[in-house]
BAZAVO-375261 format. One record per residue (C-alpha): residue number from 1; residue in one letter; x, y, z. Coordinates in nm, 3 decimals, always signed. Layout:
+---------+------+---------+---------+---------+
| lumdren | nuza |      xx |      yy |      zz |
+---------+------+---------+---------+---------+
|     NUM |    A |       X |       Y |       Z |
...
+---------+------+---------+---------+---------+
END
This chain:
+---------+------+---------+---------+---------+
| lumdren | nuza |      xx |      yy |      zz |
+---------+------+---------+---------+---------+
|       1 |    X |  -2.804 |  -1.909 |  -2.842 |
|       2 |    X |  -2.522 |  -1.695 |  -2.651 |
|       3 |    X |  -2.622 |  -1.364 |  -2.491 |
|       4 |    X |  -2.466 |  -1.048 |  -2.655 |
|       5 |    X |  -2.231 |  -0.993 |  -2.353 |
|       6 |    X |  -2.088 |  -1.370 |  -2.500 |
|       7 |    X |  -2.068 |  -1.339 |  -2.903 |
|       8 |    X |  -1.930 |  -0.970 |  -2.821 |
|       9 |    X |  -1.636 |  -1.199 |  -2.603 |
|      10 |    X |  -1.581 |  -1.398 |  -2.839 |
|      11 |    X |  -1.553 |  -1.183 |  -3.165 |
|      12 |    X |  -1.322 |  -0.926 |  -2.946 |
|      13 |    X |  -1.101 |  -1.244 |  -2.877 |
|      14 |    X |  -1.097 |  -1.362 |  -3.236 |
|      15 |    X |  -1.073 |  -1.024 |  -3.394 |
|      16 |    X |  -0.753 |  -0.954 |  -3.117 |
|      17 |    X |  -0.601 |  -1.257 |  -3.201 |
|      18 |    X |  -0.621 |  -1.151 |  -3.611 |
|      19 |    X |  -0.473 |  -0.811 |  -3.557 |
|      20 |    X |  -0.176 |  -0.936 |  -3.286 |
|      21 |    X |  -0.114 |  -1.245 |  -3.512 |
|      22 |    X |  -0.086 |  -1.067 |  -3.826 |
|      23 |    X |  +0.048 |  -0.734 |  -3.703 |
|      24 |    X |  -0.222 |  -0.588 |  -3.843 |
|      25 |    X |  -0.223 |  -0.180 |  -3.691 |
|      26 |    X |  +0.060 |  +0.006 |  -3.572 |
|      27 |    X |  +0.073 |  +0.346 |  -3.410 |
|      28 |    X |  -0.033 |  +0.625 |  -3.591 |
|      29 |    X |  -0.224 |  +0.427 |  -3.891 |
|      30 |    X |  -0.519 |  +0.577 |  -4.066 |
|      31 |    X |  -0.742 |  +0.314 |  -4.177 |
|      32 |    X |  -1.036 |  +0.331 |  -4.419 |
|      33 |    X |  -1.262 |  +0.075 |  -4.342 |
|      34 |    X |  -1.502 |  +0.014 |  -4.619 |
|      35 |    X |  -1.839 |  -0.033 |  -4.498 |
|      36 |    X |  -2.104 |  -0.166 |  -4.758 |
|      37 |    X |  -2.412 |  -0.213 |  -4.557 |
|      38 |    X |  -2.438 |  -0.606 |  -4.473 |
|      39 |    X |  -2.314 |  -0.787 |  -4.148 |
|      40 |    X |  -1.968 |  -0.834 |  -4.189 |
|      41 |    X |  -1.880 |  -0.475 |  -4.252 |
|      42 |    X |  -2.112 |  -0.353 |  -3.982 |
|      43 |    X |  -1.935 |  -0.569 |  -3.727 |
|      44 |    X |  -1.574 |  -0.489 |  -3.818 |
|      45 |    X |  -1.626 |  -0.156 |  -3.802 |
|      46 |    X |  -1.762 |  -0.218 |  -3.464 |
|      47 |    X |  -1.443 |  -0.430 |  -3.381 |
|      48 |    X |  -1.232 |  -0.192 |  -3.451 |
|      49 |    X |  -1.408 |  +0.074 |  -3.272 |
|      50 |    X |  -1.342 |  -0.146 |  -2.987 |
|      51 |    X |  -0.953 |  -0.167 |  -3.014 |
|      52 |    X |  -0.927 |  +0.193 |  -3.117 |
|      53 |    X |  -1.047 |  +0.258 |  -2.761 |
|      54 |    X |  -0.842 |  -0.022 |  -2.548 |
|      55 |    X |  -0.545 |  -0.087 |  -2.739 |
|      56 |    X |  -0.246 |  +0.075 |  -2.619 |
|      57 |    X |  -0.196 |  +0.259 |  -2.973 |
|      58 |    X |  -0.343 |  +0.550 |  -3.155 |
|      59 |    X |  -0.526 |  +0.502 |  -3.484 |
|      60 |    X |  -0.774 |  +0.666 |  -3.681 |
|      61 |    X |  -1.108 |  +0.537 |  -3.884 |
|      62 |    X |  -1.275 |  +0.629 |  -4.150 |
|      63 |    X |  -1.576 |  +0.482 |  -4.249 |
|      64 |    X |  -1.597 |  +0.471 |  -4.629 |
|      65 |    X |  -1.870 |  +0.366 |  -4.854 |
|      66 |    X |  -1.931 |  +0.300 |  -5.230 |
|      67 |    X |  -2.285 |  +0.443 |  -5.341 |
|      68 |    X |  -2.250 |  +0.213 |  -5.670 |
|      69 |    X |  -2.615 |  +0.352 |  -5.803 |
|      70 |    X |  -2.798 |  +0.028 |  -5.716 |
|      71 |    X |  -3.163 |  +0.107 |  -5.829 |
|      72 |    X |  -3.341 |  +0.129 |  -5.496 |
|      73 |    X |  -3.066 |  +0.171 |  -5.250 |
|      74 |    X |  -3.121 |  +0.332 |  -4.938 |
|      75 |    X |  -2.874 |  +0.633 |  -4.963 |
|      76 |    X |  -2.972 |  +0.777 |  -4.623 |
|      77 |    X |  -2.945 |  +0.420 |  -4.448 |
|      78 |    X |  -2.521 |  +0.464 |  -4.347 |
|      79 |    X |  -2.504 |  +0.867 |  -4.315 |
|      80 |    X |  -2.781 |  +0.816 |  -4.087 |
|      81 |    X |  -2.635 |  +0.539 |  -3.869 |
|      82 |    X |  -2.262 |  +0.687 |  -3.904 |
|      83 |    X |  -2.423 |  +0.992 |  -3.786 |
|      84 |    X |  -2.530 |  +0.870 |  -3.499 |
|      85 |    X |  -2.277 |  +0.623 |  -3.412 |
|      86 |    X |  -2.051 |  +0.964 |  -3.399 |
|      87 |    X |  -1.789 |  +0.774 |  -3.671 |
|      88 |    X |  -1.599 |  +1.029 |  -3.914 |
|      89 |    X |  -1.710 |  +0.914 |  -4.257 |
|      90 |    X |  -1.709 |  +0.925 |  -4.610 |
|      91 |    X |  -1.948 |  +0.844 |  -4.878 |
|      92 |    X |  -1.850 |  +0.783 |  -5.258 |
|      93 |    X |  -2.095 |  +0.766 |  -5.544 |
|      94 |    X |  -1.958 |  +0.619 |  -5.883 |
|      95 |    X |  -2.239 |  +0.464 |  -6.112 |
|      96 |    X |  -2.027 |  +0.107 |  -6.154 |
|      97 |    X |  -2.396 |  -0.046 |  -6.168 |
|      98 |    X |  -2.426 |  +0.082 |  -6.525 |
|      99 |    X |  -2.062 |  -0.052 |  -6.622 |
|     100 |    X |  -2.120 |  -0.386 |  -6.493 |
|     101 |    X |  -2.426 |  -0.427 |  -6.626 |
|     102 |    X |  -2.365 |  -0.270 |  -6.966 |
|     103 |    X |  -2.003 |  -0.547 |  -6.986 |
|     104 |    X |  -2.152 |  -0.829 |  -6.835 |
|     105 |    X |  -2.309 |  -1.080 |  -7.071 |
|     106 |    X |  -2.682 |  -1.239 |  -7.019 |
|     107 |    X |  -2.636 |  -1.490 |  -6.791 |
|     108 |    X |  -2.284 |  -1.454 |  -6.660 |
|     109 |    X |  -2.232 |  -1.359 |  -6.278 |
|     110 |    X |  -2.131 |  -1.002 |  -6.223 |
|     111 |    X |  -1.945 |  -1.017 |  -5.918 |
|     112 |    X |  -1.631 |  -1.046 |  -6.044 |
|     113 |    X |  -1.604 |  -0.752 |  -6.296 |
|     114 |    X |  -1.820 |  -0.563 |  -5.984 |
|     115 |    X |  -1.528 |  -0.634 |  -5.737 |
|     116 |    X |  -1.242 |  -0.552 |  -5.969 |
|     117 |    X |  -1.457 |  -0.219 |  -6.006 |
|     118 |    X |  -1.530 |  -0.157 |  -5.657 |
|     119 |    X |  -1.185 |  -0.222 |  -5.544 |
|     120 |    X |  -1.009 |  +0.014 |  -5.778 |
|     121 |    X |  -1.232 |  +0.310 |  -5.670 |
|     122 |    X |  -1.230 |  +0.197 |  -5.306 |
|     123 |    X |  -0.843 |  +0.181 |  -5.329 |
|     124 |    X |  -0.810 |  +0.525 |  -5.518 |
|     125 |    X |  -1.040 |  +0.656 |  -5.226 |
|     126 |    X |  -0.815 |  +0.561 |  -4.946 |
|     127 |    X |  -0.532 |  +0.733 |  -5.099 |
|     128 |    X |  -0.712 |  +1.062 |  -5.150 |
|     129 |    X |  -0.813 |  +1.034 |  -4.752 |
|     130 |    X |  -0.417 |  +0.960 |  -4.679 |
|     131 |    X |  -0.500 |  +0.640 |  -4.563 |
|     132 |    X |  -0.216 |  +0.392 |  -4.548 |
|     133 |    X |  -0.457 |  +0.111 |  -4.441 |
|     134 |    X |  -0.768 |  -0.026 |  -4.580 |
|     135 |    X |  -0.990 |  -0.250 |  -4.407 |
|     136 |    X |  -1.271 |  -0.549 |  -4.538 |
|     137 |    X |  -1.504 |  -0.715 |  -4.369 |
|     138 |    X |  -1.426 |  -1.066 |  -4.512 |
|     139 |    X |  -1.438 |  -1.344 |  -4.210 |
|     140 |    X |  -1.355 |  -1.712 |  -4.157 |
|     141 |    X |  -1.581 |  -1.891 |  -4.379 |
|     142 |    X |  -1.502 |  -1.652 |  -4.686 |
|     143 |    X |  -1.121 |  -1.764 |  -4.640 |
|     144 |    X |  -1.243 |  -2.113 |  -4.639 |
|     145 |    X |  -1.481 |  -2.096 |  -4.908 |
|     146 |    X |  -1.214 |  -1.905 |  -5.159 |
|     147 |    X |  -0.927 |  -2.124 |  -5.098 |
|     148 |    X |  -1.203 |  -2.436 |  -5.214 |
|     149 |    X |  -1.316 |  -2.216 |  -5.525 |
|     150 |    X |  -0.955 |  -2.146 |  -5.617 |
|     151 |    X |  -0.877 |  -2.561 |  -5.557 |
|     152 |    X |  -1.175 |  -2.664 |  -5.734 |
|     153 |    X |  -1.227 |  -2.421 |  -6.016 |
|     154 |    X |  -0.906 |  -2.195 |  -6.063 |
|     155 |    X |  -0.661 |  -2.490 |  -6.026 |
|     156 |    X |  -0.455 |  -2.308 |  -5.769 |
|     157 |    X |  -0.381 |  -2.335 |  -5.374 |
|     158 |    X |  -0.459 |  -1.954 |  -5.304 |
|     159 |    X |  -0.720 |  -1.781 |  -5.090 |
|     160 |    X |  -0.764 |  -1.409 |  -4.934 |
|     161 |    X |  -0.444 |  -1.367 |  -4.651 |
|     162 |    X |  -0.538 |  -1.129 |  -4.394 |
|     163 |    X |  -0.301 |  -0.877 |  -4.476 |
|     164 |    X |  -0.145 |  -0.801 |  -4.756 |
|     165 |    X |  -0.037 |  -0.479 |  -5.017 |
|     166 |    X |  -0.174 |  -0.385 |  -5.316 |
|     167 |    X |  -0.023 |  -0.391 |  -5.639 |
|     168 |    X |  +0.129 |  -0.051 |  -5.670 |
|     169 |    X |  +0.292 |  -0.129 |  -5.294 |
|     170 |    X |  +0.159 |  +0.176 |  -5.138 |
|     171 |    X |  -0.155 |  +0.035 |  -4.932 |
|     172 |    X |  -0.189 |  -0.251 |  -4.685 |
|     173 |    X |  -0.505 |  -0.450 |  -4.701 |
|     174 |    X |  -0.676 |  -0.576 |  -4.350 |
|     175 |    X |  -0.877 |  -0.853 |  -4.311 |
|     176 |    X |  -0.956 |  -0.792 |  -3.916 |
|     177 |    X |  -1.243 |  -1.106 |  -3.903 |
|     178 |    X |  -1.066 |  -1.317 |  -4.054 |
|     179 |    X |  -1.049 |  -1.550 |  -3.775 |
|     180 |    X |  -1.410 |  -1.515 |  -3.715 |
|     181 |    X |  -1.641 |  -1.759 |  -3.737 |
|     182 |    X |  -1.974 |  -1.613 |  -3.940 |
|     183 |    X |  -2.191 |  -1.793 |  -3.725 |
|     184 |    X |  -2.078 |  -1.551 |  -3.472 |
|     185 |    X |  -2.117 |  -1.244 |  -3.688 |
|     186 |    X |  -2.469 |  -1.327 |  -3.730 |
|     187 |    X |  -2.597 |  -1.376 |  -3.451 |
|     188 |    X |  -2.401 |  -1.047 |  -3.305 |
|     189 |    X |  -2.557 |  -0.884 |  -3.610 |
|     190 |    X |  -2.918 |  -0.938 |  -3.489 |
|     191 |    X |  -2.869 |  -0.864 |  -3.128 |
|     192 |    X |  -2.722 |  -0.510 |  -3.225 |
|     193 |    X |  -3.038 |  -0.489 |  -3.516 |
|     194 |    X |  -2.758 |  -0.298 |  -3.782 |
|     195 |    X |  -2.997 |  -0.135 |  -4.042 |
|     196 |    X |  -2.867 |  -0.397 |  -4.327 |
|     197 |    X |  -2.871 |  -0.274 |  -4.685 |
|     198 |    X |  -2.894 |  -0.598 |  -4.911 |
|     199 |    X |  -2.735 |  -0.616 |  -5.252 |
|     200 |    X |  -2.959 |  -0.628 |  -5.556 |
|     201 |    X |  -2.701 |  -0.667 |  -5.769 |
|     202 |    X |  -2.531 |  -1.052 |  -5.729 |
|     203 |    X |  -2.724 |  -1.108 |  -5.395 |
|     204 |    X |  -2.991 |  -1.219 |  -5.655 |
|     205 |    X |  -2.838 |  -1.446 |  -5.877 |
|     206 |    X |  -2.846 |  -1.788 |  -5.820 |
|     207 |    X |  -2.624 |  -2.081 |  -5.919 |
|     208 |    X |  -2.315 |  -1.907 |  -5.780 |
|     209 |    X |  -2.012 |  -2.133 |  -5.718 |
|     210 |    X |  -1.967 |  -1.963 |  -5.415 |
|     211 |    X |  -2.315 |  -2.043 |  -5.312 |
|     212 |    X |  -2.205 |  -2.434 |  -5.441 |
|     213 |    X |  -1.899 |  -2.421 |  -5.199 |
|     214 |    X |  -2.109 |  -2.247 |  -4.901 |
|     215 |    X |  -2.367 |  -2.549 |  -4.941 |
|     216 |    X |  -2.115 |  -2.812 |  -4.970 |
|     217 |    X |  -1.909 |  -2.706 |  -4.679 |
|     218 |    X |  -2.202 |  -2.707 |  -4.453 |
|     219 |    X |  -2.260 |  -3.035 |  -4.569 |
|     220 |    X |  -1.951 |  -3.170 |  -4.411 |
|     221 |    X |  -2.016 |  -2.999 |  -4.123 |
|     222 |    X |  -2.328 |  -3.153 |  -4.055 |
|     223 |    X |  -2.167 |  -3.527 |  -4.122 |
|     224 |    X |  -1.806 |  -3.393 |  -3.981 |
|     225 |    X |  -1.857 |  -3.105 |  -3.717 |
|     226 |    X |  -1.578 |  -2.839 |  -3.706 |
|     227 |    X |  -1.442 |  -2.920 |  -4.036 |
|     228 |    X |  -1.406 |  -2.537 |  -4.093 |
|     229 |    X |  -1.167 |  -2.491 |  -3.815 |
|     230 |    X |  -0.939 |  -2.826 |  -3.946 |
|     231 |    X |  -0.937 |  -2.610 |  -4.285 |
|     232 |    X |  -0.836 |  -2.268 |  -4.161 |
|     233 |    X |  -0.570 |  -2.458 |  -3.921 |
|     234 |    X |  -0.472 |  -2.587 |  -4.282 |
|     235 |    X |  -0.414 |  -2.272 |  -4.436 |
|     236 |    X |  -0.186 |  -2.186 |  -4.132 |
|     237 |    X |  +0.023 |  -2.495 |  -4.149 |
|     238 |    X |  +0.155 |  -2.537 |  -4.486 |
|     239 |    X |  +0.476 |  -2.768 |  -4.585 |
|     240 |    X |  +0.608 |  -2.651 |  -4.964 |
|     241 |    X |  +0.797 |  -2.971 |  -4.950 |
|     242 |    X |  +0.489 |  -3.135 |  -4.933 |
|     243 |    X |  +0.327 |  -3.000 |  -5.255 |
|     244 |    X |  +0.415 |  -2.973 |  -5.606 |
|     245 |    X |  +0.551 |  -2.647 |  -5.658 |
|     246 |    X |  +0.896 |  -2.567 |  -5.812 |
|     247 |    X |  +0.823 |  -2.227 |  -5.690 |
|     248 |    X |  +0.803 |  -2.260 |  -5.326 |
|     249 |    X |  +1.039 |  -2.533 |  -5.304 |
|     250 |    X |  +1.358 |  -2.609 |  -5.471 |
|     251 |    X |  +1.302 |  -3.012 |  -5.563 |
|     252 |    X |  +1.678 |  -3.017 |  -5.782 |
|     253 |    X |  +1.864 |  -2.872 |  -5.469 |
|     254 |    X |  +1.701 |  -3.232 |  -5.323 |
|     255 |    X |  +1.861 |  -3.373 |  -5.586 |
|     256 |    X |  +2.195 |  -3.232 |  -5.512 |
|     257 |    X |  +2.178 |  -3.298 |  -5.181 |
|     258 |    X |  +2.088 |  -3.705 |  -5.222 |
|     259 |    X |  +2.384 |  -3.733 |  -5.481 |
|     260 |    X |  +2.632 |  -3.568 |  -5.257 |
|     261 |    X |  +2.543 |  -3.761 |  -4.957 |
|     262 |    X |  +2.563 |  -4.062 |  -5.190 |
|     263 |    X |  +2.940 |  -3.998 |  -5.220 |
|     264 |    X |  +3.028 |  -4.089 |  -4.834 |
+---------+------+---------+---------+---------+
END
């Protein structure tokens, strides 16, 4: 297993290459970075610390997180460690635990109605801290793993970009690991020992397509190795022409153009 000095290398260089590649933070941004308690978030917010310090731009961060009224959860866990970390935060309690589970039918997952819920306060709460930017912790394998559950089970070619606006145009969305392999996140995660707050709520449901995808994906790596990379390369080199889509790619002006040429 690499050292710390080594996955900290590597997750600066793949977190640098996300923010230059996608023009990800300007000068003078205020970014909300939404911090739930697991690995991912822990480490962005770490990576960012990172850049706020040697990039050649200023930026502020504010740490934000949802207190959704989990039974059990550790309220003084992220005060505690923001605290001491010396990060300017925020902490929002909105009881979405009751909504979701009051709406969501025996049986049926709950993550979906619990992110649509989650990212309407979270995006209400970086306005309100004059915010224009709002960061997630989503990495690598979760933009694999979505653009397969979209292809599989939404019938679409679609997955999370690493930037993009919400719908009312007045907030830009960061991914910053999303070039970052989660292999790396965890093992950075347990040499820096974050205090990790687990989540009760769809952590413990089985069955999961995602869970599906995450198996079936390591599969291939196993049989194929690197298979992740090929896909992400994938999502960066797309031809419309190539596809299906009237959309993205005018097929009739093809037409036009064979007939015409036909003529000479």
């Amino acid at each position: 297993m690499e050292n710390l000095e080594q996955i900290t290398k590597k997750l600066h260089r793949s977190t640098g290459e996300a923010l230059e590649q996608f023009s990800m933070i300007a000068d003078g941004d205020r970014i909300m970075v939404c911090l739930s308690g697991g690995k991912d978030s822990y480490t962005m917010l770490n990576m960012l610390l990172h850049f706020q310090k040697v990039a050649p731009i200023s930026f502020e961060i504010i740490a934000v997180n949802l207190d959704q009224k989990q039974p059990g959860f550790p309220m003084e866990v992220l005060p505690n460690y923001l605290s001491k970390l010396g990060v300017n935060y925020k902490i929002i309690e909105k009881n979405t635990y009751k909504v979701v589970m009051e709406k969501t039918p025996e049986g049926k997952t709950t993550c979906s109605l619990c992110s649509r819920l989650r990212r309407g306060t979270l995006y209400e709460a970086a306005k309100n801290l004059n915010c224009n930017k709002l960061a997630l912790g989503h990495h690598r394998n979760d933009i694999v793993e979505t653009f397969l559950l979209n292809f599989f089970f939404a019938g679409k070619l679609e997955t999370m970009p690493p930037k993009f606006k919400n719908d009312a145009g007045d907030l830009v969305i960061l991914r910053p690991l999303a070039l970052c392999k989660e292999e790396d996140i965890e093992v950075y995660s347990q040499y820096m020992n974050f205090p990790i707050i687990p989540c009760n709520l769809c952590g413990s449901q089985e069955n999961l397509q995602r869970k599906k995808v995450k198996e079936m994906i390591a599969n291939w790596e196993t049989d194929f190795p690197d298979r992740t990379s090929v896909m992400m390369n994938a999502l960066q080199n797309v031809s419309p022409s190539h596809l299906l889509d009237r959309k993205i790619y005018n097929f009739s002006l093809l037409q036009d153009m064979v007939s015409n040429d036909a003529l000479f």
